[in-house]
N, C-alpha and C positions, 0 to 999 in steps of 0.2 A: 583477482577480480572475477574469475569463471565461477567459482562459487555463488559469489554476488550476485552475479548475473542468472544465475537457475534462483536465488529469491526473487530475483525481479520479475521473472515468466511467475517464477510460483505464485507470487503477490501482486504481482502488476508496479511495482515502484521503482519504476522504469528510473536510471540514472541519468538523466539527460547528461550525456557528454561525460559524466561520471560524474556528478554533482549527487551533493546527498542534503534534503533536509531531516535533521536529528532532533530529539524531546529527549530531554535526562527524564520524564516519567511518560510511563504509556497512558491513554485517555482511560480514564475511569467504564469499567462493565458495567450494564446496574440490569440491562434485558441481554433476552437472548437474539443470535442472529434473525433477520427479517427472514417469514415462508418462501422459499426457495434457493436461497440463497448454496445451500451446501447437495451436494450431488456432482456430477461430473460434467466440465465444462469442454470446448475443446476452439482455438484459433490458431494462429499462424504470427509466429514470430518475423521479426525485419524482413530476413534470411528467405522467406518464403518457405520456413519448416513447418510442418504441425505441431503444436503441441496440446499433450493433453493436460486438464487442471483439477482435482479430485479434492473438492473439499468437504471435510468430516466435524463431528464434534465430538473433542477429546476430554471434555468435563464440561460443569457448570461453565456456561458463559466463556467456553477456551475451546475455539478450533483448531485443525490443522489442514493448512497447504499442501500439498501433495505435487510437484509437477516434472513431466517426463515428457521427452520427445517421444511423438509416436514411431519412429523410426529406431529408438532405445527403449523401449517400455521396463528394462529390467534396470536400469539406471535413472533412478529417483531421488530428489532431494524431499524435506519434507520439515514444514518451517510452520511453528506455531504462531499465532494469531489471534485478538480479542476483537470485540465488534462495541462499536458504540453510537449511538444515535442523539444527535441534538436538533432538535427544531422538524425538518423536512431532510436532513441529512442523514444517511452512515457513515461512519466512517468504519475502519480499520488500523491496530495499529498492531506494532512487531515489532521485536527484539533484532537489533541490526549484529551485525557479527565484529566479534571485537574487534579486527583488523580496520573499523571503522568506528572505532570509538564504544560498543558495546552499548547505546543508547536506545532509541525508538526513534520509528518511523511510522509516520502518517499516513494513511491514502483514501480517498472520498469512494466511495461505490455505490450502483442505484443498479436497479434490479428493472428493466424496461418491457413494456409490453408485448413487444417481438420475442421473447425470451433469451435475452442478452444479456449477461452483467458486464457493464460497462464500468472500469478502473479510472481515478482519476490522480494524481500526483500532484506535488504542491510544487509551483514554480520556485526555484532557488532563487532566481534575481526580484521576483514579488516580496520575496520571506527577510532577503535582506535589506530592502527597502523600508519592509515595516520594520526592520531594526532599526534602522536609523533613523528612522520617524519616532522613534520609542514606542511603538503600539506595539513591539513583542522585546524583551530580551532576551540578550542571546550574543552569539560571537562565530567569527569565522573559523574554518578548521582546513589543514591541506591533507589531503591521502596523496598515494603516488596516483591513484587513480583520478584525481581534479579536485578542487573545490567543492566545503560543504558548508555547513552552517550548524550548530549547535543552540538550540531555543533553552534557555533555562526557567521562562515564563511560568507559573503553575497555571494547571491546565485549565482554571478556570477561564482564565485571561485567552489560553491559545481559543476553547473551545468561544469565547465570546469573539473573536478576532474571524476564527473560520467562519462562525454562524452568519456574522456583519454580510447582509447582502449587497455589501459596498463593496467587500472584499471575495465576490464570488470567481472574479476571475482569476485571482491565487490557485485554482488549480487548471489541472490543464488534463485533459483524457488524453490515455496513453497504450491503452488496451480494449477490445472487446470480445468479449466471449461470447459463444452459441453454446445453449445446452445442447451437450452429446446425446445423439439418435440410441436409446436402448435396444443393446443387440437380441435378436430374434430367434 
């Protein structure tokens, strides 16, 4: 799970408790990241640690995650990423690491006036609720790490389900970042 958990600082998709929501596909690319988005970020985990968060673009329409404790700067993971926007929303989504199924993962982000990127996560017990409502398919899944959920939905359906301003509190912010002071 320590693995896991340096995606989560890296991407913000924070495990609640060790929950995971999963997509058998990633949300379709079609622009590139929003202006400002990519440069170096930096906040403070649970822990009260710093960490720094360096994000780059690795091709058309494919970033990369970058993130390090600043108390470790030469211990980096470093986890790819695509950006996608529907309606007033971004999202983000990411390849999860097989030990979790090997599927995608979701997370909302908005870029704020203060200059903060603010991460947001999708509630596990929201996600299977609209399972069993039938507004998303999908099935449960156990890790040793807790409870996840697995959406088989095509992503039309998920992105009409996130878009739905009925279902805005399906996410929940879980992170926020301050853009790093460029050194002098």
């Amino acid at each position: 799970m320590k693995a896991w958990r340096v995606v989560v600082i890296a991407l913000s998709l924070l495990l609640l408790s060790g929950c995971l929501v999963t997509f058998k596909e990633p949300l379709p690319t079609s622009e590139p990241a929003p202006k400002g988005l990519l440069g170096k970020w930096t906040s403070t985990n649970a822990w009260g640690e710093p960490v720094n968060l360096e994000l780059t673009r690795v091709g058309e329409n494919r970033y990369q995650a970058v993130s390090y404790f600043r108390a470790k700067p030469r211990e980096r993971e470093a986890y790819p990423f695509t950006v996608s926007r529907h309606g007033n929303r971004w999202y983000l989504s990411a390849k999860v690491p097989s030990q979790f199924g090997g599927h995608y993962t979701i997370a909302g982000f908005e870029l704020t006036d203060k200059r903060e990127l603010v991460v947001y996560n999708l509630d596990l017990e929201q996600i299977k609720q609209a399972v069993q409502q039938k507004a998303l398919n999908g099935e449960g899944f156990q890790t040793d790490d807790g409870d996840g959920v697995l959406i088989d939905s095509h992503m039309d359906q998920v992105s009409a389900y996130l878009d739905d301003p009925a279902n805005s509190d399906v996410f929940v912010e879980v992170v926020r970042y301050q853009r790093q002071a460029k050194a002098k």
